[in-house]
SEKE-284206 format. One record per atom (N, C-alpha, C): residue number from 1; atom name; residue in one letter; x, y, z. Coordinates in steps of 0.2 Angstrom, whole numbers, m for minus. Atoms other than C-alpha are relative to their C-alpha. Example, Ala and Ser with C-alpha at 12.3 -4.5 7.8 and 13.67 -1.06 7.14 Angstrom:
BEGIN
PT guse fiza loti     X     Y     Z
PT    1    N    a     4    m6     0
PT    1   CA    a    62   m22    39
PT    1    C    a     4     6     0
PT    2    N    s    m4    m6    m1
PT    2   CA    s    68    m5    36
PT    2    C    s    m4     5     3
***
This chain:
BEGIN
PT guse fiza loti     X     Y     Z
PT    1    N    x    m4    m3     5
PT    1   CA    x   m37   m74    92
PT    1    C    x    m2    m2    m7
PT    2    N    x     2     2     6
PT    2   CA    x   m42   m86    78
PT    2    C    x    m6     4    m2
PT    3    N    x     4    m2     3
PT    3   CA    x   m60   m79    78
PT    3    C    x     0     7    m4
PT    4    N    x    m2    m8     2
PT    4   CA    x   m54   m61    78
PT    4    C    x     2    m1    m6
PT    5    N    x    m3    m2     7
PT    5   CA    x   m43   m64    60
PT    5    C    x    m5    m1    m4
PT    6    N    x     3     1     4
PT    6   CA    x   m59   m73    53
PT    6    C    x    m4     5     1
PT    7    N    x     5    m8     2
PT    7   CA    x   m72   m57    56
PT    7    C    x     5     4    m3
PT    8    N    x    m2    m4     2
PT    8   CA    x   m59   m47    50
PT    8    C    x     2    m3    m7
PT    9    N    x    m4     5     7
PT    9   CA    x   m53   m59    34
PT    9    C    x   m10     4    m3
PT   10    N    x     6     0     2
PT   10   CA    x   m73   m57    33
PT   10    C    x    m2     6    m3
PT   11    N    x     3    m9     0
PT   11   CA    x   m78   m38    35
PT   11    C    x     6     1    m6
PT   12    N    x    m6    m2     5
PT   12   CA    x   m62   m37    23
PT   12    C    x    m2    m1    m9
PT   13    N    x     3     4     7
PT   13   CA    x   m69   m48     9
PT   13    C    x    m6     6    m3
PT   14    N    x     4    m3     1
PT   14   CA    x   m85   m39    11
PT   14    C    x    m1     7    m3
PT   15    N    x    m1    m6     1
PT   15   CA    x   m80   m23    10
PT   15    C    x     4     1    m7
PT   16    N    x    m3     0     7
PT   16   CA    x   m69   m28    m6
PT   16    C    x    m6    m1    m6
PT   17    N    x     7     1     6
PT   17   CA    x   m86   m35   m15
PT   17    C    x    m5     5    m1
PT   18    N    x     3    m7     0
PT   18   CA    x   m95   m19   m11
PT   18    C    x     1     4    m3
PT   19    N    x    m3    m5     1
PT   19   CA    x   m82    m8   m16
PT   19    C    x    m2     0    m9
PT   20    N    x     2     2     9
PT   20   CA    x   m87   m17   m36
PT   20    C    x    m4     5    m3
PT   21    N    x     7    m4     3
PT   21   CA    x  m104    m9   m37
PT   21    C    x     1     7     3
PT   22    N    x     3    m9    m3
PT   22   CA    x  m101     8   m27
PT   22    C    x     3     2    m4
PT   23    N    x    m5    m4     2
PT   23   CA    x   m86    13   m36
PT   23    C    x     0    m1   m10
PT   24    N    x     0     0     9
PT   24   CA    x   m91     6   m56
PT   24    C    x    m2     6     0
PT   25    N    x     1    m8     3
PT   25   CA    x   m95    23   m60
PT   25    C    x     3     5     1
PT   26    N    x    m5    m6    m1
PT   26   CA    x   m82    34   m53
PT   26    C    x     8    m1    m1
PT   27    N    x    m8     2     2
PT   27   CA    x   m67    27   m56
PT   27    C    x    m1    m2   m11
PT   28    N    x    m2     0     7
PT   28   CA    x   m62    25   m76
PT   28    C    x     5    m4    m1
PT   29    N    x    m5     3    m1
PT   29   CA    x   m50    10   m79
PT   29    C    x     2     2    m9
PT   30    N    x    m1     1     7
PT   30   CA    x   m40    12   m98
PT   30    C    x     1    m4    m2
PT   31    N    x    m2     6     5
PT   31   CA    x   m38    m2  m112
PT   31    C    x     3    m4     3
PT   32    N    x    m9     1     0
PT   32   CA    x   m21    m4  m107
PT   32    C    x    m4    m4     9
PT   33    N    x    m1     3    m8
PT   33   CA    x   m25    m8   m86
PT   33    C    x    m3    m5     0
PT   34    N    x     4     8     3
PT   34   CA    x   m40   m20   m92
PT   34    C    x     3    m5    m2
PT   35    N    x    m3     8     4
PT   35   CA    x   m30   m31  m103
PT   35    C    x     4    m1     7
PT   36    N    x    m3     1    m5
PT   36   CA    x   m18   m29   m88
PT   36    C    x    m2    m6     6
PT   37    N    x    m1     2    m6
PT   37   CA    x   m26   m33   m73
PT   37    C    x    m4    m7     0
PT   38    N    x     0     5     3
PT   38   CA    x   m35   m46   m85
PT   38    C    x     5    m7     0
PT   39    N    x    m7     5     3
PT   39   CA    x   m18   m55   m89
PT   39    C    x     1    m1     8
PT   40    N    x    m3     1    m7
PT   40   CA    x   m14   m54   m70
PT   40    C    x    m4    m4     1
PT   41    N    x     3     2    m4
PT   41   CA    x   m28   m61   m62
PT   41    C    x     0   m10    m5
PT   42    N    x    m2     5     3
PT   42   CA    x   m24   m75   m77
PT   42    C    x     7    m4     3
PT   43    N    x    m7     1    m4
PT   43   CA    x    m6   m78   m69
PT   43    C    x    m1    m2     5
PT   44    N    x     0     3    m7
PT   44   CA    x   m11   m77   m54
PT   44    C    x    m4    m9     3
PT   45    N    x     3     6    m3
PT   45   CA    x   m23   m92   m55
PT   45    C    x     2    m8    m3
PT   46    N    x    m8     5     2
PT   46   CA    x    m9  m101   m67
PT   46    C    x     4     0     6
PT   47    N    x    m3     1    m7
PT   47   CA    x     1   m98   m52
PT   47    C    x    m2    m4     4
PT   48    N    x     4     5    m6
PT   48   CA    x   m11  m106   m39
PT   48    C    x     0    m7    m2
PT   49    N    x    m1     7     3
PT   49   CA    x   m12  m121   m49
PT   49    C    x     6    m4     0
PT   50    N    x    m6     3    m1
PT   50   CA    x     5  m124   m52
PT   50    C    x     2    m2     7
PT   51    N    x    m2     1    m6
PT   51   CA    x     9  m123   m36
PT   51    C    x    m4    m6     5
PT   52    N    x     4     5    m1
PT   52   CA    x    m4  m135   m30
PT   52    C    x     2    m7    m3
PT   53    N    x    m1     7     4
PT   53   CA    x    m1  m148   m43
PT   53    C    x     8    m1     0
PT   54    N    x    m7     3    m2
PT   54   CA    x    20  m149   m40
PT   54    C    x     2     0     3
PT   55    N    x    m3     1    m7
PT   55   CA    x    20  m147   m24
PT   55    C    x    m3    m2     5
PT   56    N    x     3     2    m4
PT   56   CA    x    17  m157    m9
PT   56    C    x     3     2     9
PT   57    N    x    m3    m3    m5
PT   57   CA    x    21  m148     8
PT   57    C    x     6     2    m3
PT   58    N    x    m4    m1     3
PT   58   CA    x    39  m143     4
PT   58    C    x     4    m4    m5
PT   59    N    x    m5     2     2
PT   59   CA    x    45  m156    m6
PT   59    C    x    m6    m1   m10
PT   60    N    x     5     1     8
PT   60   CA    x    39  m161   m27
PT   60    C    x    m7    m5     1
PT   61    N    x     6     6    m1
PT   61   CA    x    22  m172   m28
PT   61    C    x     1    m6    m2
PT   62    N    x     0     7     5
PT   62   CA    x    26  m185   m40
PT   62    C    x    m2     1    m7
PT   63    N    x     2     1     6
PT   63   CA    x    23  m188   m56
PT   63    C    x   m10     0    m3
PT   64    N    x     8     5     2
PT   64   CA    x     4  m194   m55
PT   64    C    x    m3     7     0
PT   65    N    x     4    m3    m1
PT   65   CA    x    m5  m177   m49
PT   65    C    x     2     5    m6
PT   66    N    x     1    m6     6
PT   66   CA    x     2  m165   m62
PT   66    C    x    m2    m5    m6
PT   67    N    x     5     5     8
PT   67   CA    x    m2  m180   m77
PT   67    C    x    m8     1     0
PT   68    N    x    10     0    m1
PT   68   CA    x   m21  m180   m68
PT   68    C    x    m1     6    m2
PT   69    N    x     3    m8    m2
PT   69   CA    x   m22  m160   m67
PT   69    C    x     4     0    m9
PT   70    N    x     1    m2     5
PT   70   CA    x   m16  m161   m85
PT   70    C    x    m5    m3    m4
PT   71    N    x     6     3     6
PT   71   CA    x   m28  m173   m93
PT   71    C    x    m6     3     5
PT   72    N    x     5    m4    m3
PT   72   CA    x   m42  m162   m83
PT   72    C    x     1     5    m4
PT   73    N    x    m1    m5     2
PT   73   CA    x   m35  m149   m91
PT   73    C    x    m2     1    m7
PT   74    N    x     2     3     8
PT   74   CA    x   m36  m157  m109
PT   74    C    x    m7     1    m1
PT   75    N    x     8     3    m1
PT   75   CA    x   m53  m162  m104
PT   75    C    x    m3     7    m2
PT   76    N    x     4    m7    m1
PT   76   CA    x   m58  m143  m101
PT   76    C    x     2     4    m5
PT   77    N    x     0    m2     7
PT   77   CA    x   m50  m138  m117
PT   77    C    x    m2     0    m4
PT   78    N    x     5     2     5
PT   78   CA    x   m60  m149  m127
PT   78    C    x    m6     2     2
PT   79    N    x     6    m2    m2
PT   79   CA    x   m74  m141  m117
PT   79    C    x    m5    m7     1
PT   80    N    x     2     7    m4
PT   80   CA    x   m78  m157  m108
PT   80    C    x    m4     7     7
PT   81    N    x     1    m2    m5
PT   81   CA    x   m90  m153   m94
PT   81    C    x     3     0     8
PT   82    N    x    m3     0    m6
PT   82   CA    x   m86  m149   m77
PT   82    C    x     2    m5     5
PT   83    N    x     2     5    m4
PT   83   CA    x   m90  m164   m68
PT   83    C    x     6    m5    m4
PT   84    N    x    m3     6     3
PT   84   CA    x   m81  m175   m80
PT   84    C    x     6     4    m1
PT   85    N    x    m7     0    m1
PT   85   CA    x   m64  m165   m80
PT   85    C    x     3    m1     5
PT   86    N    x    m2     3    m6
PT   86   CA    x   m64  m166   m62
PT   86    C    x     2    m9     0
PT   87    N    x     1    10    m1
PT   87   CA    x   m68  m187   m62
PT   87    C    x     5     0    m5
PT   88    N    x    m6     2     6
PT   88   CA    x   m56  m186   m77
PT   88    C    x     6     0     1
PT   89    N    x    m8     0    m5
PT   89   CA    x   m40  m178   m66
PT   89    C    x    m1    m5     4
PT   90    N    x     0     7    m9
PT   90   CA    x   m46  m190   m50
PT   90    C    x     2    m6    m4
PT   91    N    x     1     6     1
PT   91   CA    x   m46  m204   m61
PT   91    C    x     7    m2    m2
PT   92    N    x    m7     1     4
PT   92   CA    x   m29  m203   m72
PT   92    C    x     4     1     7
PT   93    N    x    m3     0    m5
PT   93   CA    x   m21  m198   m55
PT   93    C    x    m1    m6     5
PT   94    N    x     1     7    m3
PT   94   CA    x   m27  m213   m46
PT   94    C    x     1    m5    m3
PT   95    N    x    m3     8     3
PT   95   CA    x   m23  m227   m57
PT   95    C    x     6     4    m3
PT   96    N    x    m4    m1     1
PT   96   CA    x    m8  m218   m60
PT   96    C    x     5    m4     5
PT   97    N    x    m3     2    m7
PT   97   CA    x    m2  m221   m42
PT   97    C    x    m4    m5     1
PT   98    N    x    m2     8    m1
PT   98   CA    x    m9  m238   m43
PT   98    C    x     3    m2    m2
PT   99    N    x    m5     2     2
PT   99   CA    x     1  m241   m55
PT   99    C    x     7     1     2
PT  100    N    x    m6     0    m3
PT  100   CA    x    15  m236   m45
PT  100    C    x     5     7     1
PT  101    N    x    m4    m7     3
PT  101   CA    x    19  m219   m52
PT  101    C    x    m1     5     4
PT  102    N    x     2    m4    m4
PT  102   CA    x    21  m207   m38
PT  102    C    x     2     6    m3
***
């Protein structure tokens, strides 16, 4: 059963990736839906984050992971490299929670 949803989770994907290059030429999207599905897909990955960084199974995470995933965040505002925003959230979130701060 499990293999079954991943060929289909797969073919599903695949068939989304496709449809990019077949279809840019016959569909016409206006101003208005671009900024739209723009700003969505903005939300949506504000969402995912959120939701990551407050929550731990059902209950709040603590205090340390959303300070890390903020100063990661800072870092990537200042346009700090990739590498060093990650090591930057790891780092403020684990000596936070040395310090005690869950």
């Amino acid at each position: 059963m499990t293999i079954l949803a991943i060929l289909a989770l797969a073919a599903g994907t695949y068939a989304f990736r496709l449809a990019g290059p077949l279809l840019r030429d016959r569909i016409t999207l206006s101003d208005r839906a671009r900024t739209t599905m723009s700003t969505a897909a903005t939300v949506l990955l504000v969402a995912l984050v959120a939701t990551a960084t407050l929550t731990k199974g059902h209950s709040f995470a603590g205090f340390a992971l959303p300070l890390g995933v903020a100063a990661g965040a800072l870092a990537a505002w200042r346009k700090a490299p990739f590498v060093l925003v990650v090591l930057l959230a790891a780092a403020v979130t684990a000596a936070l929670r040395y310090a005690g701060i869950r």
